[in-house]
N, C-alpha and C positions, 0 to 999 in steps of 0.2 A: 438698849436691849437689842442683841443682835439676833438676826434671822437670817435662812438662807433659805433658797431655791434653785433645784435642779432639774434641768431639762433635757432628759438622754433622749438625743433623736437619733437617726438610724444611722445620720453623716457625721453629727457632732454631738457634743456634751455643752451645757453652758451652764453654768453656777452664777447666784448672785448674792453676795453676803450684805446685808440692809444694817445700818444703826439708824434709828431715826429717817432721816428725810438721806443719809448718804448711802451710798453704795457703790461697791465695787463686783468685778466680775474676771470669771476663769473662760475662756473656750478651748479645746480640745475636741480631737477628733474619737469619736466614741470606737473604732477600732472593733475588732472581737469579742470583746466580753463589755454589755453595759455597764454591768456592773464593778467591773475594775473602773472602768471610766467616771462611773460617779464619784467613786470613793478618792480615785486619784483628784480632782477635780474640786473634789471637799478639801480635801490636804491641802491643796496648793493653796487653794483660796483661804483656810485659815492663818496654813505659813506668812503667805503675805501681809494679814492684818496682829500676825502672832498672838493667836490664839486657840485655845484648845476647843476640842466639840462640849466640851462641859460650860465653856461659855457662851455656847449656841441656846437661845430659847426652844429653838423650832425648828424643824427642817422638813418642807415641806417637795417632794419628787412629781414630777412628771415627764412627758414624752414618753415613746411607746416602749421604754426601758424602765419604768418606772416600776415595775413589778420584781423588778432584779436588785434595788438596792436595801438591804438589809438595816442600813443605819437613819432613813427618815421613821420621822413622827407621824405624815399621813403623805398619801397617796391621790394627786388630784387630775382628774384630767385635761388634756394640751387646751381643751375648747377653751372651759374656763380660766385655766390659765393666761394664758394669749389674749382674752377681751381683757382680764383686768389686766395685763401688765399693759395693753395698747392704750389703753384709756390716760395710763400712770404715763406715758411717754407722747401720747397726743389727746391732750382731754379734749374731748366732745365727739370722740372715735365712735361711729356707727356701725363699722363694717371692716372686720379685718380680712384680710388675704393672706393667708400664710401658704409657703410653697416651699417643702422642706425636700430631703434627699428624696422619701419614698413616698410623700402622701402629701395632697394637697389639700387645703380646708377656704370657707368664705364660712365668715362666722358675722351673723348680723346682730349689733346690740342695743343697749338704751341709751347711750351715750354714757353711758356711767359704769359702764366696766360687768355690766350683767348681760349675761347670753339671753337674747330672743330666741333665735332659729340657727341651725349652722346645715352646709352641704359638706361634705367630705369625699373623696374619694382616696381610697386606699387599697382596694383591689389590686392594682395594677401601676406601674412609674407611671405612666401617661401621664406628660405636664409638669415632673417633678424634676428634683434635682440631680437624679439619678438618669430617666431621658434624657436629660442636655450634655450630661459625662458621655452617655452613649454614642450622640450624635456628633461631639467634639472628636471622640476617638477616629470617628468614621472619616470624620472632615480633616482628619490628622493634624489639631488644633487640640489646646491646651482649655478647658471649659471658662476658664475667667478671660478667654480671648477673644471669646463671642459676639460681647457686643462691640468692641471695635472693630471684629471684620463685617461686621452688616451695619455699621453707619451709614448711613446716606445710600445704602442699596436698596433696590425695588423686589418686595418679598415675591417670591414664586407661591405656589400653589403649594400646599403638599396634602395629600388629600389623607393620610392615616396617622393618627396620634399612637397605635403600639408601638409599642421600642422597636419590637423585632422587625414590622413589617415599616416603619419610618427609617432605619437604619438603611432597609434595601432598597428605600426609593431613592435617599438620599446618598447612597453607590451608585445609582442608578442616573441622579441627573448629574452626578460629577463625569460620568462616562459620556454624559451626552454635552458635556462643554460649561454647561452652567456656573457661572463662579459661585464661588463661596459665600462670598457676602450677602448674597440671591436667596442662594439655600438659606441659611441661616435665617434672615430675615425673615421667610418664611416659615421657618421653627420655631422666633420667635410670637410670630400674630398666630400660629395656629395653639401653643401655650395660652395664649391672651384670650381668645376666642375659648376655648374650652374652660376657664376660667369664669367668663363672664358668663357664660350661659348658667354654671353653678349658680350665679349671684344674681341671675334673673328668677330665679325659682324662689328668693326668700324677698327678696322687693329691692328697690334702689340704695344705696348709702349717700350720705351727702356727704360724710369725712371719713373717705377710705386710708386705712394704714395698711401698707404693704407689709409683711415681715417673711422671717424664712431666710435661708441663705441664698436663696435666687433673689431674691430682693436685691442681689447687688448690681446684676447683672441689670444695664440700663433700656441694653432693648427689650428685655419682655416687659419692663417698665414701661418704657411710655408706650408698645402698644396695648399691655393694659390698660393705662389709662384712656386711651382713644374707644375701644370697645366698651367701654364703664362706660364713657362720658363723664369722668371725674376724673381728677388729676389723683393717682396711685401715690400715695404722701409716703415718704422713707426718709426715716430717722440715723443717726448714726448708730444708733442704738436699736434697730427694728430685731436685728437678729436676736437679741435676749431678751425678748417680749414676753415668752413662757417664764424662762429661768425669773424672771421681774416680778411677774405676776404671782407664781410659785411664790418667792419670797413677801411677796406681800399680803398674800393670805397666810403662809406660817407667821407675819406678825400681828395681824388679827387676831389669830387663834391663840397667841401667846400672850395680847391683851385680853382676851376676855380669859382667860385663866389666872390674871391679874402678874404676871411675868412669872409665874411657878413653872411654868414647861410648854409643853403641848397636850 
């Protein structure tokens, strides 16, 4: 019985088509319109296992695109998506972190794939994926370059998480001599820091799953994990935690309808 789920976030697309216990998956950059994005994203992922959407059970959408795609069966939010696809990728997962293009989340659970409490911010980049593009541009650095120029550098201060007003400090201490890897380092414990104070407000985790597409990126990793006091867990699979989850409740829902639809 095949199911899919899709995850339109503001940087990326990520599809995952489930039979049983397998699965595969699509990423793409979600671009100008989500909604091309999802449907391109459907295609591809059916092309490859060649098959048609009529031999989809379910198709279940989320990420803050999820309102734009015309061809799912239901519509579910990133929260609960993200705990269950984290749990399906590190069972006993208490606590996810997710840190996407434009919005960060700490989502605290029961270990079993059910939302207790979640923090969000999405007002604002601050901490997201989208600050760090910003601050790369400024550092005239490519953003997957970040954590090898702050290895082993001692973070400087930086005392404001806006984009706008972090950009001009960080012009501001390259004018004053500061290296790069200083800076940076500093971007990333003040990401880490603004993070964990979210995850102080719902209670401790004791099996954190990093996801998000900064999850790649190693320095905000482990000073994440230093301000948690837990080691930040990333999977090679962290980034399609929603798109996962997503397909694991469209095949829920496709079980309790006994495999007729959604």
């Amino acid at each position: 019985m095949f199911t899919v789920g899709i995850d339109v976030g503001s940087s990326t697309t990520k599809a995952v088509l489930m039979n049983g216990s397998d699965w595969r998956c699509v990423i793409r950059p979600t671009g100008c319109s989500p909604r091309q994005a999802g449907s391109e994203a459907l295609e591809e992922l059916l092309g490859q296992a060649g098959l048609k959407r009529e031999d989809v059970k379910c198709v279940v959408g989320t990420g803050y695109g999820r309102i734009s795609l015309p061809f799912i069966d239901k519509a579910v939010t990133e929260i609960t998506c993200h705990a269950r696809g984290a749990h399906h990728l590190l069972q006993g997962t208490d606590m996810v972190v997710d840190i996407g293009g434009q919005d960060s989340k700490v989502i605290l659970t029961d270990g079993r794939g059910n939302v207790v409490n979640f923090a969000m911010n999405d007002k604002c980049a601050a901490g997201t994926g989208r600050f760090l593009e910003v601050i790369a541009a400024a550092l005239g650095a490519d953003v997957s370059e970040l954590a090898d120029l702050a290895r082993g550098a001692e973070p400087v201060q930086i005392s404001s998480m806006c984009t706008v007003f972090a950009e001009s400090e960080v012009i501001s201490l390259l004018a004053q001599g500061v290296e790069k890897g200083k800076i940076i380092a500093g971007i990333h414990r003040s990401v880490a820091l603004r993070i964990a104070a979210m995850a102080e407000r719902l209670g401790k985790g004791e099996l954190i799953l990093f996801t998000g597409g900064v999850a790649k990126n190693e320095g905000v990793r482990e000073y994440l994990s230093r301000e948690l006091g837990r080691k930040a867990v990333v999977t090679p699979e962290s980034q399609l935690a929603g798109a996962l989850g997503a397909a694991l409740l469209a095949r829920e829902r496709a079980w309790l309808s006994r495999g007729r639809g959604c």
